[in-house]
N, C-alpha and C positions, 0 to 999 in steps of 0.2 A: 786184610779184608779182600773181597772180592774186588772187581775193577766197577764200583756203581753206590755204593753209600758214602764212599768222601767221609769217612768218621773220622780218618785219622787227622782230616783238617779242622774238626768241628768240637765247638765245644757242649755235643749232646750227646748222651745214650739213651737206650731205648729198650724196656721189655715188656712183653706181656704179662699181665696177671690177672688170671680169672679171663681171659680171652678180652679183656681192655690193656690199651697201650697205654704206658706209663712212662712219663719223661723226665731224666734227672739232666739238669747243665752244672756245667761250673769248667771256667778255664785252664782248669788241675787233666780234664782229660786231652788236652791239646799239646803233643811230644816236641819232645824239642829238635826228634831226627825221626826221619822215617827213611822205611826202604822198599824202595817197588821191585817185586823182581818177578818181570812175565810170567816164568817158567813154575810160578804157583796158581797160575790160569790154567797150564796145557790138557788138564783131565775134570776139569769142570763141564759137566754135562751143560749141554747147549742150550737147553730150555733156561739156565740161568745165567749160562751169558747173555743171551737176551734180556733176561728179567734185570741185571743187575746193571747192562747200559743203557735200557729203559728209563731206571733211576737216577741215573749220572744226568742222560739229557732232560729228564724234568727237573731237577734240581737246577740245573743250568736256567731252563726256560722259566721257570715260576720265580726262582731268582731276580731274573732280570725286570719283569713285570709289579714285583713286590712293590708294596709302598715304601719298605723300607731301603728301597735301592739306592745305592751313589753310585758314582764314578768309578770309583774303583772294582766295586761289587758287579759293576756290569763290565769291566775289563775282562775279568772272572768270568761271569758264564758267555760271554762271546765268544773266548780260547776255549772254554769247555764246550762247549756248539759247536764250535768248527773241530776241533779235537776230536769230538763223538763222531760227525758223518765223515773225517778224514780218513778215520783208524776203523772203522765199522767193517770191511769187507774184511780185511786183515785178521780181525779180533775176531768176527764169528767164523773166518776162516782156521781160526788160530795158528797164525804168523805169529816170532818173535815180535815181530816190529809195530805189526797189528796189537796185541797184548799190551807191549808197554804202551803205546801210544793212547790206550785207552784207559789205562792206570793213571797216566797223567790227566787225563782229559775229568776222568771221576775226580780227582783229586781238588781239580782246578774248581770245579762242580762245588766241592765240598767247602771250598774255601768263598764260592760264593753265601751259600747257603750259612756261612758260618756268621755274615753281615746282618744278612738279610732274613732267615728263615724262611721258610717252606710257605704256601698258601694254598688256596680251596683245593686246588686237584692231592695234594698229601692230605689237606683235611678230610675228602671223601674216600681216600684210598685204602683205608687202614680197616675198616670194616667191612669190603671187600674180602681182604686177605682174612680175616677172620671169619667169617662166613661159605668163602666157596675157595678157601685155601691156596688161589693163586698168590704168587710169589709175589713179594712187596711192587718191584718195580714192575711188573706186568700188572698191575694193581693201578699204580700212578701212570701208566700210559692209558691204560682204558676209561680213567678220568681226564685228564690235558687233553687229549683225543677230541673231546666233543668240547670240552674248555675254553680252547683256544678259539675254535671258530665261531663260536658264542658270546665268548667275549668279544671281537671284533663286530658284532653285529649290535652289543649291547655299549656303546663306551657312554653312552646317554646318562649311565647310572654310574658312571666314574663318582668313587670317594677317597680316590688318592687327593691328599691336598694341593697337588699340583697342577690338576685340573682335566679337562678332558682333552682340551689339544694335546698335553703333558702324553697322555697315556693313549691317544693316537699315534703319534711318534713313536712311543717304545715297543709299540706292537711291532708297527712298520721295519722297527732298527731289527727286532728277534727276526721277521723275515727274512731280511736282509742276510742277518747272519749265516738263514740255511739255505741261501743263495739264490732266494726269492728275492721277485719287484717287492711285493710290499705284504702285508700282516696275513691277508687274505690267503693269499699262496704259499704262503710260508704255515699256515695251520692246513692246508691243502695236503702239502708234504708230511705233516706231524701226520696225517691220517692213511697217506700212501707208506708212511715206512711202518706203521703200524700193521697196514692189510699185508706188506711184504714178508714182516717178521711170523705172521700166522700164528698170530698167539690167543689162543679161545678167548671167546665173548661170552663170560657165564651167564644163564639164565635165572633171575628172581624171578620169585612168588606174591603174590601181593605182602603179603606178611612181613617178607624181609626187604621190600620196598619200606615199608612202615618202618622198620626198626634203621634200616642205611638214612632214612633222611632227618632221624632225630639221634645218630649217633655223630655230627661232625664237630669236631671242637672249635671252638667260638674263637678262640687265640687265634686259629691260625688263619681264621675267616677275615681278621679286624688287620692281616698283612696283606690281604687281594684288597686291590684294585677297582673290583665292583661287587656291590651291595650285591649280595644273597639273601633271599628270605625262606623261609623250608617248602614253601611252596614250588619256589623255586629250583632248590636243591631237589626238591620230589621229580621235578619235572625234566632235571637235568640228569639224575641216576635214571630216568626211564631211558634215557639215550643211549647211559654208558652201556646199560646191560641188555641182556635181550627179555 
């Protein structure tokens, strides 16, 4: 795969049908060896390297936030956060060392996300991509984009069981990782590497307003952190898009 969906660590695939995404698991697709080899990166047009370690560091981030996160799962996307902004100039540089170092970095990503799953920012990202044909993970950054700092403003509505100190902290800890003081500045930065990578900010219609806030799936809603209601979600795609 590319260096940004982590499949080869996870036990999901994914296709479309009929322009709905369809999700099969089972830990039959999870190999017993894998092989990174950079040099399957070097003619990957740029717009997808971006797109595809877009994916790696949200899978990282929404990871870490998940209700279903442990210890270990947040080992995981911490090396995958520090992995993504290590290897990132390298990678879109495309350097040997930049390449693997982001192979690894997805990978790690992927092995989070393999605990934990995905939450709102992939829930709202998928009809994006179906509607105005940006790439998956240019898809999930221009959701976690407006996510993150939103949630940090919202922890009121925390429904992890762990409580709202719980997920004060974990914000704090994700900052941390991207070598911020605390939550605030660290979605500061999710929003600066964003405007840097310069990847469009598609424009809806009212219409497909309508349809993005009653298309996100409910599973992956009940893994965030904080309560969404579509009011909500309506109010929070007017952010993502223009």
């Amino acid at each position: 795969t590319t260096a940004g969906t982590g499949s080869e660590a996870t036990r999901y695939a994914v296709v479309y049908y009929e322009d709905a995404k369809q999700s099969v698991t089972s830990e039959n697709f999870i190999p017993g060896t894998v092989l990174m080899d950079p040099n399957a990166l070097k003619t990957l047009p740029l717009y997808q390297k971006k797109a595809t370690m877009c994916d790696a560091l949200c899978h990282a981030i929404e990871s870490f936030w998940s209700v279903n996160s442990t210890e270990k799962s947040k080992e995981y996307s911490k090396a995958a956060i520090q992995g993504v902004l290590e290897h990132m100039a390298g990678y879109l540089g495309n350097t040997e060392e930049g390449n693997a170092g982001m192979l690894r970095a997805a990978h790690t990503a992927g092995k989070a996300i393999n605990i934990t799953q995905t939450t709102a920012g992939h829930a709202m990202c998928y009809k994006i991509t179906s509607l105005f044909r940006s790439a998956h993970g240019h898809a999930a950054i221009l959701c976690d984009r407006v996510l993150f700092p939103w949630m940090v403003e919202n922890t009121d509505r925390c429904i992890d069981p762990r409580g709202e100190v719980y997920l004060k902290d974990t914000l704090d800890e994700i900052g941390k990782t991207m070598g911020c003081v605390d939550a605030k500045a660290g979605a500061a930065k999710l929003v600066e590497l964003f405007e840097k990578l310069e990847l469009e900010v598609p424009t809806a219609t009212e219409g497909q307003y309508e349809r993005l806030k009653t298309s996100v799936n409910p599973v992956r809603l009940k893994n965030h952190p904080i309560a969404l209601d579509v009011d909500t979600i309506d109010a929070l795609y007017h952010k993502i898009l223009n």
